[in-house]
N, C-alpha and C positions, 0 to 999 in steps of 0.2 A: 438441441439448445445448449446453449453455455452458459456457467458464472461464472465472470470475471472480478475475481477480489483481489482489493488494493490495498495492502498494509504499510502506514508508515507511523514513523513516531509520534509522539503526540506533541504539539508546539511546544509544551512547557521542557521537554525531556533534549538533554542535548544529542547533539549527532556531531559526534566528530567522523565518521565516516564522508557525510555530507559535507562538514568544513574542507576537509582536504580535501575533496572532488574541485569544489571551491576555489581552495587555493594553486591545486594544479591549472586548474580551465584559465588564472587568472596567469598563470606564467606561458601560458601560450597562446596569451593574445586576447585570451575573451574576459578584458575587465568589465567594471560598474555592472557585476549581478548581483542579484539578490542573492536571499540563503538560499542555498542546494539541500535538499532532505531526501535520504536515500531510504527506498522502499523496498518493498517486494509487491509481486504480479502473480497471482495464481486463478489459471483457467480452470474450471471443473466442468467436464461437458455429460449430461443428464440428458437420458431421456424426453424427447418433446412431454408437455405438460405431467410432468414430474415434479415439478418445483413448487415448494412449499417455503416463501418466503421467512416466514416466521422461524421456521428449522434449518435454513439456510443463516440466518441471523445467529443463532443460538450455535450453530459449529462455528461461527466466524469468531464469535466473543469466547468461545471456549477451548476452540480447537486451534486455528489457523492465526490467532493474534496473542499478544499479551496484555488484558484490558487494563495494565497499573500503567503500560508504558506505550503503548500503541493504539492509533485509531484504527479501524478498518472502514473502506464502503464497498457494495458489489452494483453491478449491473448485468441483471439478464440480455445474454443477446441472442438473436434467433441462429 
């Protein structure tokens, strides 16, 4: 089994990383997008039923994110 955790900023936090992605895709051709918000992907692959949601949550908020400035979500996948 895997988790798959998704780290990105939190709407309110800016991301100039995101803006200049932004602003490049727009100098090469791909105008009228919205905002670009740049994340991180982290797979964790665990033991089949090994997984303990609630401890999976708790490394996400304490480990793997930073909760003043980032959201996280995951999804089990088989």
């Amino acid at each position: 089994m895997k988790a798959v955790v998704t780290v990105t900023p939190k709407k309110s936090v800016l991301d100039p990383q995101g803006a200049a992605v932004a602003q490049a895709l727009a100098h090469h051709g791909l105008e009228n997008i919205g905002k670009v918000r740049i994340g991180k992907s982290i797979e964790i692959e665990l033991p089949a039923g090994t997984i303990d949601e609630a401890r999976l949550h708790q490394l996400c908020r304490d480990f793997l994110s930073n909760p003043v400035i980032e959201d996280y979500t995951f999804e089990i996948v088989a």
